[in-house]
VEXDOKOL-817559 format. One record per atom (N, C-alpha, C): x, y, z; atom name; residue number from 1; residue in three letters. Coordinates in nm, 3 decimals, decimal comma, always signed. Atoms other than C-alpha are relative to their C-alpha. Layout:
BEGIN
<node <X Y Z> 'CA' NUM 'ALA'>,
...
//
This chain:
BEGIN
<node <-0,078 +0,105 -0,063> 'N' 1 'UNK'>,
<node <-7,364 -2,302 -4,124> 'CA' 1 'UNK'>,
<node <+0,136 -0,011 -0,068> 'C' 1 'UNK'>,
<node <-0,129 +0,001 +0,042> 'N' 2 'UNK'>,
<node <-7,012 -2,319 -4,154> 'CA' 2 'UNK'>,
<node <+0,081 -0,173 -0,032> 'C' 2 'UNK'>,
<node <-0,052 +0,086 +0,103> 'N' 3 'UNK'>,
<node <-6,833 -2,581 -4,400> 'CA' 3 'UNK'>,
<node <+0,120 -0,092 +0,130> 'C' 3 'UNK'>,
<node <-0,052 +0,042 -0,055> 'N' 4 'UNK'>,
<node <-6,632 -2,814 -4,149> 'CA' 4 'UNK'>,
<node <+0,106 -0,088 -0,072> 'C' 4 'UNK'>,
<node <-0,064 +0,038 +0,102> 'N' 5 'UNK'>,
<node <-6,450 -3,023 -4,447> 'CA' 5 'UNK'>,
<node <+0,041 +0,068 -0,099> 'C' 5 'UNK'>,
<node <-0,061 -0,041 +0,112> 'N' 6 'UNK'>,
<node <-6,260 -2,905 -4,750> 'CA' 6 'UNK'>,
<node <+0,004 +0,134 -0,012> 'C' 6 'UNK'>,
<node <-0,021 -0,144 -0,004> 'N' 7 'UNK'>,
<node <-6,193 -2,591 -4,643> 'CA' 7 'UNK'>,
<node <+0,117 +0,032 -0,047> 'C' 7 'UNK'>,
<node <-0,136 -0,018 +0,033> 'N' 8 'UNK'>,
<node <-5,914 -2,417 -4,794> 'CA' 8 'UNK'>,
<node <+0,076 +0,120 +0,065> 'C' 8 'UNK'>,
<node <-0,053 -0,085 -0,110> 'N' 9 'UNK'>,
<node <-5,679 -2,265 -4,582> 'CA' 9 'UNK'>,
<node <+0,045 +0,148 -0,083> 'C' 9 'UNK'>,
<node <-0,057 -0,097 +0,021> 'N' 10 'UNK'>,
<node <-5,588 -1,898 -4,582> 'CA' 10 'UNK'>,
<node <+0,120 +0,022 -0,033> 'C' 10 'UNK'>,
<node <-0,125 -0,079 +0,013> 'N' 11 'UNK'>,
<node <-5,267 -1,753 -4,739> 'CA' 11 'UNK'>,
<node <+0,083 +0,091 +0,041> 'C' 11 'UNK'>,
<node <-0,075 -0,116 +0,026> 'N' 12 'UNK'>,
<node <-5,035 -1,479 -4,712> 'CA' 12 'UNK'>,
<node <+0,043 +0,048 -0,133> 'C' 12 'UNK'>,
<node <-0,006 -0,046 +0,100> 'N' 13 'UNK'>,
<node <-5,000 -1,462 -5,065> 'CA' 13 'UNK'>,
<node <-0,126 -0,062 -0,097> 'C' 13 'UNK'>,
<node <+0,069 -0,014 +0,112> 'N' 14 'UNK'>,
<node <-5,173 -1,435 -5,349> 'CA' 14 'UNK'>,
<node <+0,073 +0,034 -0,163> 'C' 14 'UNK'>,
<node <-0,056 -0,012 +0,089> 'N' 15 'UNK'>,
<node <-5,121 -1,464 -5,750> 'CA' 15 'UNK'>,
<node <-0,005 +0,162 -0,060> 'C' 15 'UNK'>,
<node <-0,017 -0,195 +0,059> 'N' 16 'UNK'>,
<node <-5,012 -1,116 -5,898> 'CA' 16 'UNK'>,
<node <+0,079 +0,046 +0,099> 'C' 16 'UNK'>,
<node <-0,031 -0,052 -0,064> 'N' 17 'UNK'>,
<node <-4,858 -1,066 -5,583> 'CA' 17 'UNK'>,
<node <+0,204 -0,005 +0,022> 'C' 17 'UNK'>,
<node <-0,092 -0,002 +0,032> 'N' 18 'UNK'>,
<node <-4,468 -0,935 -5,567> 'CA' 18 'UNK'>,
<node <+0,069 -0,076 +0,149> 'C' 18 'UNK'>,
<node <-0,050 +0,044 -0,121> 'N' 19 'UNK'>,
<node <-4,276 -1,135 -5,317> 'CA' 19 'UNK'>,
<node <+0,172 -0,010 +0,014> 'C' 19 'UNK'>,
<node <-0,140 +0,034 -0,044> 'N' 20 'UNK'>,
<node <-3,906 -1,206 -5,186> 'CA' 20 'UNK'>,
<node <+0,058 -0,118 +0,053> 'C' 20 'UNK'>,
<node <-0,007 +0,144 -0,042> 'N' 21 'UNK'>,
<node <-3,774 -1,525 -5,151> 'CA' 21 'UNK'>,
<node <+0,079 +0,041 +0,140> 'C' 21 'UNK'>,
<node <-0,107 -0,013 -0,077> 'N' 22 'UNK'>,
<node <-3,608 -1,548 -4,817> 'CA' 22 'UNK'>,
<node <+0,069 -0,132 +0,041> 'C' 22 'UNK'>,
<node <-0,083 +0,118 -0,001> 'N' 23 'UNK'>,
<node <-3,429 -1,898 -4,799> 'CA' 23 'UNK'>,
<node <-0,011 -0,085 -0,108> 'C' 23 'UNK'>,
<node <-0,012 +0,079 +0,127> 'N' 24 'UNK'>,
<node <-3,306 -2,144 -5,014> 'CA' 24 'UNK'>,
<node <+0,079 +0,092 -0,086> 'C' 24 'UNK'>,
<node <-0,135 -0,011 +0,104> 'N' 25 'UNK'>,
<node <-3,088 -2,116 -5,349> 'CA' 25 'UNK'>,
<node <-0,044 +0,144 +0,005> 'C' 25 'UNK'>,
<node <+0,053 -0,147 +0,052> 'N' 26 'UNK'>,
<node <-3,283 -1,808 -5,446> 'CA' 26 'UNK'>,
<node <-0,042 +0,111 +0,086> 'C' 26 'UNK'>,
<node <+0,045 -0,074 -0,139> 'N' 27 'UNK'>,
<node <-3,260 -1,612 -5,150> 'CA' 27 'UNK'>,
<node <+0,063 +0,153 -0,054> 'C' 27 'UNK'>,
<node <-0,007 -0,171 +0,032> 'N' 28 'UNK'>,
<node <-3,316 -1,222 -5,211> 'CA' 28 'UNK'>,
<node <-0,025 +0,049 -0,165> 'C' 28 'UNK'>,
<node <+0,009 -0,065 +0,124> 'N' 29 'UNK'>,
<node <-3,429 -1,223 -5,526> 'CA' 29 'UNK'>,
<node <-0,173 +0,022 -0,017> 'C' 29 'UNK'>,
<node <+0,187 -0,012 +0,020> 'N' 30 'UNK'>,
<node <-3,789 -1,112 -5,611> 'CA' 30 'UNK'>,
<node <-0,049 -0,014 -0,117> 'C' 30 'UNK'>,
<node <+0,073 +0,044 +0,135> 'N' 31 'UNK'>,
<node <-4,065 -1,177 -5,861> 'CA' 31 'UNK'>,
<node <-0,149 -0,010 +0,058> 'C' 31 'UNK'>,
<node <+0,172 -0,008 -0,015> 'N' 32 'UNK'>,
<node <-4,459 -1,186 -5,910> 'CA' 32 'UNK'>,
<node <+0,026 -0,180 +0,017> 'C' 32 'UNK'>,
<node <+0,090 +0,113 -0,002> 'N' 33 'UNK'>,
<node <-4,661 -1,476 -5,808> 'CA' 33 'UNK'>,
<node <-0,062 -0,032 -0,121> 'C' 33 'UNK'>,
<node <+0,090 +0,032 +0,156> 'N' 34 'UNK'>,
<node <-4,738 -1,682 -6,165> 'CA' 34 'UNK'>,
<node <-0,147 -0,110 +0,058> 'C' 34 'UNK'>,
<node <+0,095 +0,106 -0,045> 'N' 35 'UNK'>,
<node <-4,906 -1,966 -5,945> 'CA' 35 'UNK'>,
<node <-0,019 -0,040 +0,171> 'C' 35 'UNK'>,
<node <+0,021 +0,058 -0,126> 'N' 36 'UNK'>,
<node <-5,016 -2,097 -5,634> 'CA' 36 'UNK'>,
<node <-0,056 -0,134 +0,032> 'C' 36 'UNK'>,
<node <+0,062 +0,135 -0,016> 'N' 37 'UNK'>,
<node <-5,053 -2,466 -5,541> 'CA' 37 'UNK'>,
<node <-0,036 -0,015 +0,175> 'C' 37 'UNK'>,
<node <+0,042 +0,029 -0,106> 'N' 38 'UNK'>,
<node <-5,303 -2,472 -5,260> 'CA' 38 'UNK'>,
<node <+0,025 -0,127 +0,059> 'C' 38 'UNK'>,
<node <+0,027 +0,135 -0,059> 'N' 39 'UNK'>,
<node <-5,313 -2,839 -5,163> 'CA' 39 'UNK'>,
<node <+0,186 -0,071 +0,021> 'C' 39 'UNK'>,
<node <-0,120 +0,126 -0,059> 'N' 40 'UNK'>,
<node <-4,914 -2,897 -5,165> 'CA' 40 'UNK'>,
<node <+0,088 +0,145 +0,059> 'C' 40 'UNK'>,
<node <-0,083 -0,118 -0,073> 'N' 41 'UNK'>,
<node <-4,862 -2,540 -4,996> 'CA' 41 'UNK'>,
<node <+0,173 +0,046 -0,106> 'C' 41 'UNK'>,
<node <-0,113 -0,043 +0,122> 'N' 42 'UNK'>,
<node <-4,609 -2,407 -5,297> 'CA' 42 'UNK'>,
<node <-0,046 +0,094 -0,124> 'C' 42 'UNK'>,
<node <+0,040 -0,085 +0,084> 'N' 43 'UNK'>,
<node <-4,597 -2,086 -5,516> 'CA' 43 'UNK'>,
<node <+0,092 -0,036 -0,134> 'C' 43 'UNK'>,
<node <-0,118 +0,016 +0,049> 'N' 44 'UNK'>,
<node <-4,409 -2,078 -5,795> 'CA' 44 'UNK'>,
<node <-0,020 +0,160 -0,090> 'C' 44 'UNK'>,
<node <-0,025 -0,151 -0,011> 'N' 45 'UNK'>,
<node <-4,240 -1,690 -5,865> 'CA' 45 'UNK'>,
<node <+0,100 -0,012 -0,146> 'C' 45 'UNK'>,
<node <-0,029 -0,029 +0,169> 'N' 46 'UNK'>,
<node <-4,152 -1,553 -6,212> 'CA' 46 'UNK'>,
<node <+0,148 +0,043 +0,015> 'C' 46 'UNK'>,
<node <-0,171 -0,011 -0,031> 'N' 47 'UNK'>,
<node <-3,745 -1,564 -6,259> 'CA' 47 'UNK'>,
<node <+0,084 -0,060 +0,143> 'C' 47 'UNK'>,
<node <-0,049 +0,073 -0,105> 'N' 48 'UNK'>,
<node <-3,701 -1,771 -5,958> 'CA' 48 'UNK'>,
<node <+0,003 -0,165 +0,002> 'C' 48 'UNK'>,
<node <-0,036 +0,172 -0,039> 'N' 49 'UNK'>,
<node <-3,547 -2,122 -5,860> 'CA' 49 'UNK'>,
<node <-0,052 -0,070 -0,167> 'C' 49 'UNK'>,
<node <+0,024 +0,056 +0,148> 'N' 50 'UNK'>,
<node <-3,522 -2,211 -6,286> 'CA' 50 'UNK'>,
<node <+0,050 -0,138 -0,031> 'C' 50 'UNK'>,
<node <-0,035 +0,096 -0,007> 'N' 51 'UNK'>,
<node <-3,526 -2,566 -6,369> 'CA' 51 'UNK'>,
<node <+0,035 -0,013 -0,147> 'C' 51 'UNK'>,
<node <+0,026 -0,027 +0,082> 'N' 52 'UNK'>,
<node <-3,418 -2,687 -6,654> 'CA' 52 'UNK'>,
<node <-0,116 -0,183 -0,076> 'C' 52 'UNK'>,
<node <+0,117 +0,147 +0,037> 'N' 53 'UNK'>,
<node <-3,692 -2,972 -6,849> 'CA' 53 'UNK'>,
<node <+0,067 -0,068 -0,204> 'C' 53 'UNK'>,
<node <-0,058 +0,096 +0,106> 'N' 54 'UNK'>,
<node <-3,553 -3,213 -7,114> 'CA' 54 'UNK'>,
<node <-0,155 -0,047 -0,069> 'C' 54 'UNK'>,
<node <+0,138 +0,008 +0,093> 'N' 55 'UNK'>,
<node <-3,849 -3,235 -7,435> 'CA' 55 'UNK'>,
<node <+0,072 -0,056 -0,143> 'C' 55 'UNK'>,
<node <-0,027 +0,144 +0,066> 'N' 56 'UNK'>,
<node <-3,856 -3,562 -7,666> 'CA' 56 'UNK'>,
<node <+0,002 +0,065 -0,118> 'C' 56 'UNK'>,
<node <+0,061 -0,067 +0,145> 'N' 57 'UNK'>,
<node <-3,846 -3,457 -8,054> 'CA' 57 'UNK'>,
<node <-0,120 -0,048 -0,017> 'C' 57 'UNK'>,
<node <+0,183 +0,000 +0,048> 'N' 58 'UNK'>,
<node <-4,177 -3,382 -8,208> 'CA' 58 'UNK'>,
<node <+0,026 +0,026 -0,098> 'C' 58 'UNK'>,
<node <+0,006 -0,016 +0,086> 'N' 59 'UNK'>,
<node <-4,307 -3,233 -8,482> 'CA' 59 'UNK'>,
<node <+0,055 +0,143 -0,040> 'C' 59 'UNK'>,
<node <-0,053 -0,148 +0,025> 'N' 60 'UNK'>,
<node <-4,263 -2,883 -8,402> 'CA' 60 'UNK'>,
<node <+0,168 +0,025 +0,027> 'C' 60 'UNK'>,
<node <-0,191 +0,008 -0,010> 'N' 61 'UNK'>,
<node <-3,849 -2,975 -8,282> 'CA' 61 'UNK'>,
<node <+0,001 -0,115 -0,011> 'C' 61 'UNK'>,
<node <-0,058 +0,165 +0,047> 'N' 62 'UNK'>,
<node <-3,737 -3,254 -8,466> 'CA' 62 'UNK'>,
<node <+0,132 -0,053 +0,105> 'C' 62 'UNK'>,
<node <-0,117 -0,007 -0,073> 'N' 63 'UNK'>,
<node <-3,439 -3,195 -8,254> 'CA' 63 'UNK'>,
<node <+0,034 -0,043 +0,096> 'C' 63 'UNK'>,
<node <+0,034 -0,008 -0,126> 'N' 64 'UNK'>,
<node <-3,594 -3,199 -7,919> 'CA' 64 'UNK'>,
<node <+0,106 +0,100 +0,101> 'C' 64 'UNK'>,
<node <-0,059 -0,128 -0,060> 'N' 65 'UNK'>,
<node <-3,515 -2,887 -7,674> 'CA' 65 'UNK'>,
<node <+0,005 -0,044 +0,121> 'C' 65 'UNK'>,
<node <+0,017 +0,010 -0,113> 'N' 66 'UNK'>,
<node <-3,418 -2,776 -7,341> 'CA' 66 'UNK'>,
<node <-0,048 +0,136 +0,055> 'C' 66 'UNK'>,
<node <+0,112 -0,138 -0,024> 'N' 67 'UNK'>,
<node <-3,670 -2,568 -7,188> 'CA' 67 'UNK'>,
<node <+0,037 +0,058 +0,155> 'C' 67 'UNK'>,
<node <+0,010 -0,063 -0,153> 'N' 68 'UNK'>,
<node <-3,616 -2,330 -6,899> 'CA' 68 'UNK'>,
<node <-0,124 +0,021 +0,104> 'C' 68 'UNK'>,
<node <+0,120 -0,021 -0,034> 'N' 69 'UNK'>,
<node <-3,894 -2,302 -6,640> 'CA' 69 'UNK'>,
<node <+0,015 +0,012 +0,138> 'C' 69 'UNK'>,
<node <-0,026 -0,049 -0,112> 'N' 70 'UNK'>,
<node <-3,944 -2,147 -6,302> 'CA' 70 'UNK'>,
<node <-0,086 -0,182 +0,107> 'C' 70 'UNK'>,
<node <+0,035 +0,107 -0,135> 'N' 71 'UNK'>,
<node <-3,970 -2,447 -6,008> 'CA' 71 'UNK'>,
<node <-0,035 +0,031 +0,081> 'C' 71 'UNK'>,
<node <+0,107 -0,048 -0,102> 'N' 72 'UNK'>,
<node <-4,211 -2,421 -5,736> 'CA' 72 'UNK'>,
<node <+0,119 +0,049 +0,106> 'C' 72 'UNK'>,
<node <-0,047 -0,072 -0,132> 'N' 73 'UNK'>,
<node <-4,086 -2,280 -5,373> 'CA' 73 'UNK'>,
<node <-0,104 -0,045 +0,137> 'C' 73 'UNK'>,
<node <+0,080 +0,076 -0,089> 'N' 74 'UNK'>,
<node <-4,230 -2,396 -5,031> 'CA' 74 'UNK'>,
<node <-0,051 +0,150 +0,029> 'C' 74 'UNK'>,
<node <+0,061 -0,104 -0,048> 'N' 75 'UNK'>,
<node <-4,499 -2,096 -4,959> 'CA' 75 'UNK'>,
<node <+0,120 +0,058 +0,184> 'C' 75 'UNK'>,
<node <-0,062 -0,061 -0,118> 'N' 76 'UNK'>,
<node <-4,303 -2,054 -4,615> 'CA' 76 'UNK'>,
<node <+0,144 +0,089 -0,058> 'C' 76 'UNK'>,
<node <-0,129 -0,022 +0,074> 'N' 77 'UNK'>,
<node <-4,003 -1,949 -4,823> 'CA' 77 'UNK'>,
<node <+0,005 +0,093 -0,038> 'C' 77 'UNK'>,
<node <+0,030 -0,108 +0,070> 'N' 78 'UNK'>,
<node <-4,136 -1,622 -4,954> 'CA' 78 'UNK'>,
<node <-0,044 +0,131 +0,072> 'C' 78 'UNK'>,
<node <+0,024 -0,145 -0,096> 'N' 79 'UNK'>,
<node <-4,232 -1,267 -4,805> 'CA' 79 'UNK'>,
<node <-0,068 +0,110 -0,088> 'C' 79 'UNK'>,
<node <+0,015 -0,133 +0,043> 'N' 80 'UNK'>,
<node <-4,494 -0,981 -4,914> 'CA' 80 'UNK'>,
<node <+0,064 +0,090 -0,058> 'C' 80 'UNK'>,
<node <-0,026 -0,122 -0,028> 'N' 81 'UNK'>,
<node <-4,321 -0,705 -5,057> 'CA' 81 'UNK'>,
<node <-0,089 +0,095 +0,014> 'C' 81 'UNK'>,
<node <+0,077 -0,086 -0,038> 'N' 82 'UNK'>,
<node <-4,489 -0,437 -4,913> 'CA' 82 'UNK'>,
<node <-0,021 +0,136 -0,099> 'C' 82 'UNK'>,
<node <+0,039 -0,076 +0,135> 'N' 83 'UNK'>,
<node <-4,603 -0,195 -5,181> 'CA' 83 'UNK'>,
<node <+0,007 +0,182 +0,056> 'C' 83 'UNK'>,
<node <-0,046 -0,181 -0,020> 'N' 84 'UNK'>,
<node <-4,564 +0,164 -4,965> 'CA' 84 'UNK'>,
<node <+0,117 -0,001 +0,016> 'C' 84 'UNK'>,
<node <-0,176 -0,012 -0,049> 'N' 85 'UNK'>,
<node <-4,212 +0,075 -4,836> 'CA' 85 'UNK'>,
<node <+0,087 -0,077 -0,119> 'C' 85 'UNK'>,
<node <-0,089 +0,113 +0,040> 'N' 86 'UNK'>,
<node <-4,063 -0,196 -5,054> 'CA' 86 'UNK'>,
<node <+0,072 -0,096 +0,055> 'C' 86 'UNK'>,
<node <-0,107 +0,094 -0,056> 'N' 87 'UNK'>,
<node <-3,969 -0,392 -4,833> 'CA' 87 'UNK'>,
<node <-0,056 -0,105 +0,094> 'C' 87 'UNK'>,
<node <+0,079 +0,091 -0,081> 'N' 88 'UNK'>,
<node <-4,063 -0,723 -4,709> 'CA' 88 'UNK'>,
<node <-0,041 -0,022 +0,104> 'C' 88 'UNK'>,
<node <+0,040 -0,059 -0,111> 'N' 89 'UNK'>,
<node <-4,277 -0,727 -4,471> 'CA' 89 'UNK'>,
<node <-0,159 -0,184 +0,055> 'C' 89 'UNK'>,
<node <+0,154 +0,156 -0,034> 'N' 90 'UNK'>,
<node <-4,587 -1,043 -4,278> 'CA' 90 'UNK'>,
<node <-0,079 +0,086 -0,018> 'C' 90 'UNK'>,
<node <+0,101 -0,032 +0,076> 'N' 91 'UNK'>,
<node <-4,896 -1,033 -4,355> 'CA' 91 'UNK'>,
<node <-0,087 -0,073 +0,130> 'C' 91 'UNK'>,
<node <+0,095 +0,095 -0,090> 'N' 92 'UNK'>,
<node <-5,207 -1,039 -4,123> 'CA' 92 'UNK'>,
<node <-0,133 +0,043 -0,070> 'C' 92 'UNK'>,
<node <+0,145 -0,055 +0,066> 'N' 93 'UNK'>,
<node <-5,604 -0,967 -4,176> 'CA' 93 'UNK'>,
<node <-0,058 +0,061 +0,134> 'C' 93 'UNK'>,
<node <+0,072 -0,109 -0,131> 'N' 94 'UNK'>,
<node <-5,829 -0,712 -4,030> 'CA' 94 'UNK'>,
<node <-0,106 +0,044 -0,101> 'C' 94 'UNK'>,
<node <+0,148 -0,070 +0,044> 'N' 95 'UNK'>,
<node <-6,173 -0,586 -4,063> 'CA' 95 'UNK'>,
<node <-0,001 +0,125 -0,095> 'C' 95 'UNK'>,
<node <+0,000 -0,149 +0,089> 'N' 96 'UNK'>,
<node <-6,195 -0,257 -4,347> 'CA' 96 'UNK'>,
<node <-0,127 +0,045 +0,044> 'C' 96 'UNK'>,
<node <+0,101 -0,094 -0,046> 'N' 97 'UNK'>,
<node <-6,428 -0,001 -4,331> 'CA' 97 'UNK'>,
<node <-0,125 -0,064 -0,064> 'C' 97 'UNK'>,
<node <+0,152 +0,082 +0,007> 'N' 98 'UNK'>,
<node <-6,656 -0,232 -4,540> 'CA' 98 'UNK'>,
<node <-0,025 -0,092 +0,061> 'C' 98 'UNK'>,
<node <+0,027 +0,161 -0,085> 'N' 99 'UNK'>,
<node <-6,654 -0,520 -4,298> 'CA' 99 'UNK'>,
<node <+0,041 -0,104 -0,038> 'C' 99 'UNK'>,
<node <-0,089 +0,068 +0,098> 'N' 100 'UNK'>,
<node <-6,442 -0,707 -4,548> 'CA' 100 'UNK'>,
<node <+0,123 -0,048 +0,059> 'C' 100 'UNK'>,
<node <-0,149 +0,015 -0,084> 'N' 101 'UNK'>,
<node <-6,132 -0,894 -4,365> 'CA' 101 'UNK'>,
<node <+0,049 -0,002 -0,119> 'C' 101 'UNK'>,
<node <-0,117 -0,018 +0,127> 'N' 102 'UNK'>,
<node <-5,834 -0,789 -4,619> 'CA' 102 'UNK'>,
<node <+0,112 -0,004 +0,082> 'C' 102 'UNK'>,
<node <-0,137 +0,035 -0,119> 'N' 103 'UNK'>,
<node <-5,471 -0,842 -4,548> 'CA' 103 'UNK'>,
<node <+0,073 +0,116 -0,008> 'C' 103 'UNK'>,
<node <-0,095 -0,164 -0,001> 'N' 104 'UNK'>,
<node <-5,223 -0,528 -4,453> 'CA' 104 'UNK'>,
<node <+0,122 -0,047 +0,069> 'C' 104 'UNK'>,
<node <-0,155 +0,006 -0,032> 'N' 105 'UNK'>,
<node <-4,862 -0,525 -4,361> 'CA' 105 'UNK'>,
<node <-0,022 +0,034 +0,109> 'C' 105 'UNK'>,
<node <+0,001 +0,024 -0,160> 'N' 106 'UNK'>,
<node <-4,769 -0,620 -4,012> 'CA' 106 'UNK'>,
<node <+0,116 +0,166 +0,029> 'C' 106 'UNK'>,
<node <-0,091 -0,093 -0,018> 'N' 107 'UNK'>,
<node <-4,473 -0,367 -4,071> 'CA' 107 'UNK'>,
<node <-0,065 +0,160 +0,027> 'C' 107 'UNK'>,
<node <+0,045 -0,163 -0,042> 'N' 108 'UNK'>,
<node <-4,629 -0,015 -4,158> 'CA' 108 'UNK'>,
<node <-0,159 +0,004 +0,042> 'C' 108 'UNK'>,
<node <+0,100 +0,012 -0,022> 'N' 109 'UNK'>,
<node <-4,991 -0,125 -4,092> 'CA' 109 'UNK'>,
<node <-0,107 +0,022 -0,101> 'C' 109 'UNK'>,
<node <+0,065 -0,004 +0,142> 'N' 110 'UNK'>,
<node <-5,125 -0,066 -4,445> 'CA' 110 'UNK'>,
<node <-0,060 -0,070 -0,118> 'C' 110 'UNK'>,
<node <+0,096 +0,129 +0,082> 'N' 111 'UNK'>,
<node <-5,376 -0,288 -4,640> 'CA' 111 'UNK'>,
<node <+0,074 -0,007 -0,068> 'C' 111 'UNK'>,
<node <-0,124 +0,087 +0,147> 'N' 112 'UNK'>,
<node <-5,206 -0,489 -4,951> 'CA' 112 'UNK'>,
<node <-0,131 +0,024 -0,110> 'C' 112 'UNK'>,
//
């Protein structure tokens, strides 16, 4: 019987995965997937959209620092790169030869 509540919706990406921002500040620059926040739909991509975060003195910086750190991105904002071509590409799912739905590039037709 299939789960009718708290289901969690399907992606197009996944963490580890290399993507391309395509709008917004950081448009055309790429980077891996460090995170993915299911529930507020937002990745956040390694060397992209860098904020910077203001940290109180402590013990370890009496000083108190300013820390660089990558800021989330709205999942719609981002694009596969496609790993035979390089080049960004959608993302759908389809049955494999084990009966396994996996996702493959809409572009050359080639699992991810």
């Amino acid at each position: 019987m299939e789960r009718k509540f708290n289901k969690q919706p399907k992606l197009h990406v996944k963490t580890g995965d290399t993507v391309e921002v395509i709008a917004g500040n950081s448009k055309g620059k790429r980077g891996k997937i460090v995170e993915v926040l299911v529930k507020k739909n937002r990745v956040v991509v390694e060397g992209v959209n860098m904020i910077k975060k203001h940290i109180k003195p402590n013990a370890q910086s009496p000083q108190g620092e300013i820390k660089e750190l990558e800021g989330t991105i709205h999942i719609s904002n981002v694009l596969v790169v496609d790993p035979s071509t390089g080049k960004p590409t959608r993302v759908g799912r389809k049955l494999n030869d084990a009966g396994n739905l996996q996702r493959f590039s809409k572009a050359s037709g080639k699992f991810i």
